[in-house]
MDAnalysis code that builds the backbone (N, CA, C; Angstrom):
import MDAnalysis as mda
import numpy as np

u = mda.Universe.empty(435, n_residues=145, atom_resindex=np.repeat(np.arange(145), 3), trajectory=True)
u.add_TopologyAttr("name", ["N", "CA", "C"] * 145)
u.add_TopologyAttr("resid", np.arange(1, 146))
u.add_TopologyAttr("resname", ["UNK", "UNK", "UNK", "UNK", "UNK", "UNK", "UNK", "UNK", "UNK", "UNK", "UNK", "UNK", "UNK", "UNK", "UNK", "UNK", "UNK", "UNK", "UNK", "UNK", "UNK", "UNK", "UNK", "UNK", "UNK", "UNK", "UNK", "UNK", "UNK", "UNK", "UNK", "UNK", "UNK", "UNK", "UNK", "UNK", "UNK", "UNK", "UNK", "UNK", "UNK", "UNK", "UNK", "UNK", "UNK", "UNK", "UNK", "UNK", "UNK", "UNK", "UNK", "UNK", "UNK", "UNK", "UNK", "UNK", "UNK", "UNK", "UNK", "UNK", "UNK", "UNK", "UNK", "UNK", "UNK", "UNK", "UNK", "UNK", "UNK", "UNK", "UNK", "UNK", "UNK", "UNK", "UNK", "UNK", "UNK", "UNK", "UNK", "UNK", "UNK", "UNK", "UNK", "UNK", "UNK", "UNK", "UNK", "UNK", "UNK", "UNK", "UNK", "UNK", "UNK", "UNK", "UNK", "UNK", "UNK", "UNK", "UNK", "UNK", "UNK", "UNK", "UNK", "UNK", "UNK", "UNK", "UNK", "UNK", "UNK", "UNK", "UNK", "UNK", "UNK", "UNK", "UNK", "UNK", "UNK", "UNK", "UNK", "UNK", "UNK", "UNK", "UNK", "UNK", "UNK", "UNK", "UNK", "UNK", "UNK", "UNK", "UNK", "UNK", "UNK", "UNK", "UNK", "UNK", "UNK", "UNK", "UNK", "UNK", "UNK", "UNK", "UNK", "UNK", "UNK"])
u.atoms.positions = np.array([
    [95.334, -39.312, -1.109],
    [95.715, -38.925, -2.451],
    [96.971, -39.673, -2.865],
    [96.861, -40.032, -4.084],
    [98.329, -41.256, -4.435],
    [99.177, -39.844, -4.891],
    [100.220, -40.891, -4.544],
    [101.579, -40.223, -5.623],
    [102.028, -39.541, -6.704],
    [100.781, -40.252, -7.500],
    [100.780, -39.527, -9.312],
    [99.839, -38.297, -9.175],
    [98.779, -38.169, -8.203],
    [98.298, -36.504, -7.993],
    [99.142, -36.079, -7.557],
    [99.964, -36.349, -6.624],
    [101.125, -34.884, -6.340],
    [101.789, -34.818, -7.418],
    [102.075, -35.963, -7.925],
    [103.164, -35.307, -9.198],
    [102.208, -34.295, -10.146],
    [101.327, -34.898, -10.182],
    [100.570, -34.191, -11.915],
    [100.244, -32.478, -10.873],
    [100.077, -32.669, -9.361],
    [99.558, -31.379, -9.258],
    [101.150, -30.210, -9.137],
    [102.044, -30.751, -8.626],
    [103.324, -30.351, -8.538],
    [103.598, -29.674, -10.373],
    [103.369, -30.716, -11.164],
    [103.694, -30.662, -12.877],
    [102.949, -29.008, -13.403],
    [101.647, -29.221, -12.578],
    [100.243, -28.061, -12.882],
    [101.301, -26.870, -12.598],
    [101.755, -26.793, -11.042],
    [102.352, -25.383, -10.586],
    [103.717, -25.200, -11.054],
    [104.308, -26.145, -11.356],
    [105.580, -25.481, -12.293],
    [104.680, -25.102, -13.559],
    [103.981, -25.492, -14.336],
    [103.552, -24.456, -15.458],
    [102.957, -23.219, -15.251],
    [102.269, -23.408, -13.813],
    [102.236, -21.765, -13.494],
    [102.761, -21.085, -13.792],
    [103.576, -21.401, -13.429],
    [105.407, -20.454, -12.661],
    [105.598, -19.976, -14.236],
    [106.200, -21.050, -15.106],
    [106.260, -20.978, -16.117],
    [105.977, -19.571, -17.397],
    [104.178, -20.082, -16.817],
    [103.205, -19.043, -17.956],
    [103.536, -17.364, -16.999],
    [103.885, -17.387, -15.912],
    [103.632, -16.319, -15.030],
    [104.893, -15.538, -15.476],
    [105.877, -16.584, -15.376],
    [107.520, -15.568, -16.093],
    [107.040, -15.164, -17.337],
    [106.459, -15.935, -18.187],
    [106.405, -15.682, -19.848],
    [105.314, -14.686, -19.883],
    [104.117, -14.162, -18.603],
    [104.177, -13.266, -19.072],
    [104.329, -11.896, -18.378],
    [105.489, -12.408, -17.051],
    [105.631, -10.848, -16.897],
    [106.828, -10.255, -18.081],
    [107.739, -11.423, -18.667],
    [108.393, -10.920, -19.533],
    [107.472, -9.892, -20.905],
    [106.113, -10.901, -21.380],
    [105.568, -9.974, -22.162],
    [105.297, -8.642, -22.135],
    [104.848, -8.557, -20.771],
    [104.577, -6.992, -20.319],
    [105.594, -6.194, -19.952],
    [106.730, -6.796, -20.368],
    [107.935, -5.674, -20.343],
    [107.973, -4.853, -21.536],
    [107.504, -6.159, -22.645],
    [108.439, -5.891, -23.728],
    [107.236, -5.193, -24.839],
    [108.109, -3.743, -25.625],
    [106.847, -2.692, -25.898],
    [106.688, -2.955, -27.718],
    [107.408, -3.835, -27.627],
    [107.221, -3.836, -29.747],
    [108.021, -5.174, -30.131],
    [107.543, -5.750, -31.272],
    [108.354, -6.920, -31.894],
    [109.766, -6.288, -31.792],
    [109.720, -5.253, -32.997],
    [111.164, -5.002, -32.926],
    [112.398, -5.275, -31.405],
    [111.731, -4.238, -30.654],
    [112.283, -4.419, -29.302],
    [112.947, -5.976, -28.532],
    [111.723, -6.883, -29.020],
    [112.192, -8.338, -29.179],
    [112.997, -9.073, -29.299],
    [113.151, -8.983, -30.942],
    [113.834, -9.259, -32.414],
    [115.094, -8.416, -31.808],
    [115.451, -7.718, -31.642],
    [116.685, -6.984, -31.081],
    [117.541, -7.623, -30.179],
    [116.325, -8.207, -29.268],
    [117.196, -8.926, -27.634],
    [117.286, -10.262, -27.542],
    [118.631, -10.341, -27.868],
    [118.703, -11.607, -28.476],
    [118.603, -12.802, -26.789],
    [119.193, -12.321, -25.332],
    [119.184, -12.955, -24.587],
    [117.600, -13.457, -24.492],
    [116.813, -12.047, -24.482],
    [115.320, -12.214, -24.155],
    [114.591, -13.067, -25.229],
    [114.947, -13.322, -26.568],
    [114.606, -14.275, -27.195],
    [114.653, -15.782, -26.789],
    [115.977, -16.044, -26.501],
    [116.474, -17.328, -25.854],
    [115.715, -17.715, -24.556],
    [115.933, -16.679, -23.661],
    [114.900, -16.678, -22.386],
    [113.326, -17.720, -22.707],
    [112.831, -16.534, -23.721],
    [111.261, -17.142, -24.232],
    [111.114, -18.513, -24.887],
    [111.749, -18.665, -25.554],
    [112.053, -19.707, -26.486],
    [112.061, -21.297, -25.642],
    [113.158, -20.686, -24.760],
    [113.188, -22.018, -23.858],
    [112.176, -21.856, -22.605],
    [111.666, -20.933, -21.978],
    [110.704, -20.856, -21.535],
    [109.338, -21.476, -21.774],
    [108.974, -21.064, -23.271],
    [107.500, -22.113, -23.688],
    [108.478, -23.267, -23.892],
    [109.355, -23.895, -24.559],
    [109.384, -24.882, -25.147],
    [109.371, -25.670, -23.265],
    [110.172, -25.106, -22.404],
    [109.484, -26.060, -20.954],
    [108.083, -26.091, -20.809],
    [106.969, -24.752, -21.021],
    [106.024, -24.870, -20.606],
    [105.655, -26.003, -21.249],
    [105.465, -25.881, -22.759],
    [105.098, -27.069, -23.476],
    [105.382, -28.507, -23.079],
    [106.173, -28.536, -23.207],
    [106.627, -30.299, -22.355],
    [106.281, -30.142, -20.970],
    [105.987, -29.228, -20.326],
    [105.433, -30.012, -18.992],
    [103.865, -29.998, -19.476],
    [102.924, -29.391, -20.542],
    [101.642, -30.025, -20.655],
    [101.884, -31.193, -21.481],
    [103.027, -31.305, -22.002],
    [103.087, -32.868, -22.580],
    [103.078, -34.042, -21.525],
    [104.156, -33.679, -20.714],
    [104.581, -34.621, -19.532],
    [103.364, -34.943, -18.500],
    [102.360, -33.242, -18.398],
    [100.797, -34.043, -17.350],
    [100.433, -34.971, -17.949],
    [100.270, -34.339, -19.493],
    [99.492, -35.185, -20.459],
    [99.372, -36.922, -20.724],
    [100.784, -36.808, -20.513],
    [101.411, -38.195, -20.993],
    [101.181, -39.055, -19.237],
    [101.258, -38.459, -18.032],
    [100.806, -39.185, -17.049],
    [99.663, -39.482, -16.614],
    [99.009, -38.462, -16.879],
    [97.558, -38.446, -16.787],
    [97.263, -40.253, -17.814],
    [97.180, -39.569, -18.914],
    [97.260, -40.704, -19.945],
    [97.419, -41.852, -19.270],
    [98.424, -42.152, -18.591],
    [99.277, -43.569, -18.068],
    [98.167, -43.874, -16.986],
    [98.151, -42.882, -16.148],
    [97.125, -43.249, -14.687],
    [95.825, -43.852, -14.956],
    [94.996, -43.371, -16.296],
    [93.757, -43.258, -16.697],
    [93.710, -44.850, -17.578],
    [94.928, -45.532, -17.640],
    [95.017, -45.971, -18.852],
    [94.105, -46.298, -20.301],
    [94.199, -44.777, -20.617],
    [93.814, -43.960, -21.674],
    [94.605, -44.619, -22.898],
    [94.200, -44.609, -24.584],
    [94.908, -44.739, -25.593],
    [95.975, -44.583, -25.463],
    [97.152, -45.357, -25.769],
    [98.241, -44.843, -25.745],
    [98.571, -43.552, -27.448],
    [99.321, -42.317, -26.851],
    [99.429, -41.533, -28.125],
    [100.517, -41.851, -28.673],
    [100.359, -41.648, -30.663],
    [101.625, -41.959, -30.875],
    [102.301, -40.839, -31.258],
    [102.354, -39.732, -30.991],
    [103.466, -38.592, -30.938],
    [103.179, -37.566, -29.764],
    [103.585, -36.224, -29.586],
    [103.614, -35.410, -28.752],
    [102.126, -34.899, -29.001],
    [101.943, -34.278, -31.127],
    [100.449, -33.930, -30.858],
    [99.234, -34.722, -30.432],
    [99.670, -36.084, -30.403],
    [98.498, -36.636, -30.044],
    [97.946, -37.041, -28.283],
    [98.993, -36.686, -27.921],
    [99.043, -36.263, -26.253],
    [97.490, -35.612, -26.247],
    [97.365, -34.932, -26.682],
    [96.448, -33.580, -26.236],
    [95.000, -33.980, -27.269],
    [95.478, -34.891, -28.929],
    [93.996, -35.622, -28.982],
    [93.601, -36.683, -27.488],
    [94.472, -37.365, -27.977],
    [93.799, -38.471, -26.085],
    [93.153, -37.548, -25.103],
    [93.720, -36.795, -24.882],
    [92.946, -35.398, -23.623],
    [91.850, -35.302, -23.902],
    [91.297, -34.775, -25.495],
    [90.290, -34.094, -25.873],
    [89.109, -35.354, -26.156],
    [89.702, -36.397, -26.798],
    [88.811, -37.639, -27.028],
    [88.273, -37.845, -25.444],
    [88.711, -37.420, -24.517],
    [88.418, -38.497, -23.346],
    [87.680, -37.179, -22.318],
    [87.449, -35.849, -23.299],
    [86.620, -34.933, -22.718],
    [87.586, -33.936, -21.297],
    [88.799, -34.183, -21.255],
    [89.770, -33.593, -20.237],
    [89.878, -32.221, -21.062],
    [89.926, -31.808, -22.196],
    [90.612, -30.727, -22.422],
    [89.060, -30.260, -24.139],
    [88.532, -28.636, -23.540],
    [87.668, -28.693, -24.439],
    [88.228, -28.763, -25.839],
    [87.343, -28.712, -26.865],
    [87.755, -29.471, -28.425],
    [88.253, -27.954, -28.690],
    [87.517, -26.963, -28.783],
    [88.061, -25.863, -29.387],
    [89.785, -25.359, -28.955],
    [90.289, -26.205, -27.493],
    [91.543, -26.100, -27.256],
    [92.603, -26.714, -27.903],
    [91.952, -27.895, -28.844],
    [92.966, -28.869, -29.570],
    [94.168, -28.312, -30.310],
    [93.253, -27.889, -31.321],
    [93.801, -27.451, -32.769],
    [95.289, -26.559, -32.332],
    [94.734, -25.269, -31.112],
    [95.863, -24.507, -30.730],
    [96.921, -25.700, -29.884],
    [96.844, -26.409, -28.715],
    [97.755, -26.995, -28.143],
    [98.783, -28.135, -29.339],
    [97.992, -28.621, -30.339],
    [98.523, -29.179, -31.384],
    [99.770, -28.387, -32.154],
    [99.129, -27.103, -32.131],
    [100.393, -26.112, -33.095],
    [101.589, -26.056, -31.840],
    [101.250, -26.193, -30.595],
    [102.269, -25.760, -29.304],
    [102.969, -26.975, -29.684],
    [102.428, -28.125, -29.802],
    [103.577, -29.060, -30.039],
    [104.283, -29.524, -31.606],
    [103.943, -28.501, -32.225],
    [104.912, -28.671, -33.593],
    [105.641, -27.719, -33.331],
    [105.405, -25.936, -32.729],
    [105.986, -25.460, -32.437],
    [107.113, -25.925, -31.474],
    [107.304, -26.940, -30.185],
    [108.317, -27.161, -29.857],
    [108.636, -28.371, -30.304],
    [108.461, -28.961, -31.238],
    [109.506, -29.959, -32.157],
    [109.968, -28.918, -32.954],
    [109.774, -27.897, -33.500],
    [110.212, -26.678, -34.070],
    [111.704, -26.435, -33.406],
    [111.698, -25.830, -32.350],
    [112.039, -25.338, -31.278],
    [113.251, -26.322, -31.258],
    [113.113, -27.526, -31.006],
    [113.885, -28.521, -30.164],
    [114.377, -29.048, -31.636],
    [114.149, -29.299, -32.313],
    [114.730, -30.263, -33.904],
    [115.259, -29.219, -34.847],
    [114.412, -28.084, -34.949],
    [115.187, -27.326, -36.118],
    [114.836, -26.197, -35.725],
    [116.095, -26.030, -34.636],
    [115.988, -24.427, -34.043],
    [116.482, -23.623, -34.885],
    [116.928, -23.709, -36.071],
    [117.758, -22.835, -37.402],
    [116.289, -21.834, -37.637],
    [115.269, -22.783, -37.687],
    [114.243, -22.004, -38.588],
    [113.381, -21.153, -37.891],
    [113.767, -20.979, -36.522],
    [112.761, -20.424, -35.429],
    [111.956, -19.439, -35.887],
    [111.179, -18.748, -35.882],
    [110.832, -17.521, -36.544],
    [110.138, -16.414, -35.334],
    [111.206, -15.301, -35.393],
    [110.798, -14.366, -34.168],
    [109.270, -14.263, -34.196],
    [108.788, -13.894, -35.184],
    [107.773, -13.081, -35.408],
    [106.439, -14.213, -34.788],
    [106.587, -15.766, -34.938],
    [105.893, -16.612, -34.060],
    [105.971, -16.314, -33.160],
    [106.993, -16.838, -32.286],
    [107.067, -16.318, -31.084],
    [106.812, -15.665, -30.308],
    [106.625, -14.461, -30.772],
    [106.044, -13.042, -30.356],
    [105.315, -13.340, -30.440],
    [104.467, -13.816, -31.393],
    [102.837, -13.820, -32.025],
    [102.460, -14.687, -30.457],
    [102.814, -16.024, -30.407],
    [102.706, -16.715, -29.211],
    [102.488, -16.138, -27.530],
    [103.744, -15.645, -27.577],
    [103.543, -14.654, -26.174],
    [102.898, -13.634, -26.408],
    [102.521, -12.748, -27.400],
    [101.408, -12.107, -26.906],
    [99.867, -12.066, -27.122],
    [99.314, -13.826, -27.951],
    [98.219, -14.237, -27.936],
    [97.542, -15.132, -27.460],
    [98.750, -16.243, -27.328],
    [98.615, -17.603, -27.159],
    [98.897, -17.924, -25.509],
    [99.374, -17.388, -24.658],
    [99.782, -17.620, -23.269],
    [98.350, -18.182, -22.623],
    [97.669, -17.396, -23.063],
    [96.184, -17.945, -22.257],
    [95.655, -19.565, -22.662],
    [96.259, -20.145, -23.473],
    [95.820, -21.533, -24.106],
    [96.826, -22.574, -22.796],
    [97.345, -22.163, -22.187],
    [98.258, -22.690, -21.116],
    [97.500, -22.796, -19.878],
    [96.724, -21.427, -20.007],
    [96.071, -21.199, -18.336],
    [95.009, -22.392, -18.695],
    [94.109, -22.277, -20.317],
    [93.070, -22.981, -20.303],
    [93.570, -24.862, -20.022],
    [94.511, -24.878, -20.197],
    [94.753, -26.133, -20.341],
    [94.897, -27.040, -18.791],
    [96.003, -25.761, -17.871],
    [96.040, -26.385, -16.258],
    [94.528, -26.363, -16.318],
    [93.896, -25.350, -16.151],
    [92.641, -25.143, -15.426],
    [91.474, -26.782, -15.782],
    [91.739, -27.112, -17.451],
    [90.861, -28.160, -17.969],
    [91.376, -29.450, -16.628],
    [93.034, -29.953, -17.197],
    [93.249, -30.813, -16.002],
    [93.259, -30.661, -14.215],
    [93.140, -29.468, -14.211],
    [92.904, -29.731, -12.561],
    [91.911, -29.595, -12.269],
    [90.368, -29.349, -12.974],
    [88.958, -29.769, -12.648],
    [88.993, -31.066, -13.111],
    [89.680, -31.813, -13.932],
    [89.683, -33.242, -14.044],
    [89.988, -33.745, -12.745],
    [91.211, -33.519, -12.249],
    [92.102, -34.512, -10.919],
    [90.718, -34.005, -9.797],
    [90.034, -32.940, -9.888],
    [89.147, -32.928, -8.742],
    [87.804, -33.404, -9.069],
    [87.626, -34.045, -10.277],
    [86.283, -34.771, -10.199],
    [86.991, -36.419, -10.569],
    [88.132, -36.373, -10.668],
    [88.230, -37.895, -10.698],
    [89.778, -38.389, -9.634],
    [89.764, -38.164, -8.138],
    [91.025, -38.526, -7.255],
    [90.729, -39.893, -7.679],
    [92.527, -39.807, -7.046],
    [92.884, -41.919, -7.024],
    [93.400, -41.920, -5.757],
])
């Protein structure tokens, strides 16, 4: 197994880790309000997805490199190249696309954050993370280098 599978599989289990904090934090927490209140636990989340997110950017973008796949020209198009090339199903696009405006959100104009996303995110969207390792690591096992 080369080098760039340990990395991309190493990349996979830190997003574990990742989705696994974000959501035992969800299952703490019993109402938006409750949320919207905690301001540490906001910050926590916030920077929490915005890592998860960039590390499916960062498989994305190696995978990409290894495969030499289209090169993308922004973060959302990370995840078209995925989907054009059959790594990640189509109905997953549209959502991983909003994950990465959401963290140019996040990262460029954190003024405008909006709790009520956020929330919305952790308590609907966490599973678009699991679908996404799960798409690339049946990839790395039907295609080793």
């Amino acid at each position: 197994m080369g080098s760039n599978d340990e990395v991309l599989r190493e990349r996979l289990r830190w997003l574990r880790n990742e989705v696994a904090y974000l959501k035992s934090e969800r299952d703490k927490v019993r109402s938006f309000q409750e949320y919207a209140r905690n301001i540490r636990l906001k910050r926590a989340i916030e920077r929490s997805l915005q890592v998860a997110i960039e590390a499916c950017l960062d498989i994305g973008r190696r995978l990409i490199a290894r495969e030499g796949f289209r090169y993308p020209e922004d973060n959302a198009d990370v995840f078209r190249v995925l989907a054009e090339q059959g790594i990640l199903p189509s109905d997953l696009l549209p959502r991983l696309i909003d994950m990465a405006r959401f963290r140019n959100v996040i990262v460029h104009d954190y003024i405008r954050v909006d709790d009520a996303i956020v929330y919305g995110i952790l308590q609907k969207r966490l599973g678009d993370f699991d679908r996404f390792a799960r798409a690339v690591a049946a990839y790395l096992r039907r295609h080793r280098h």
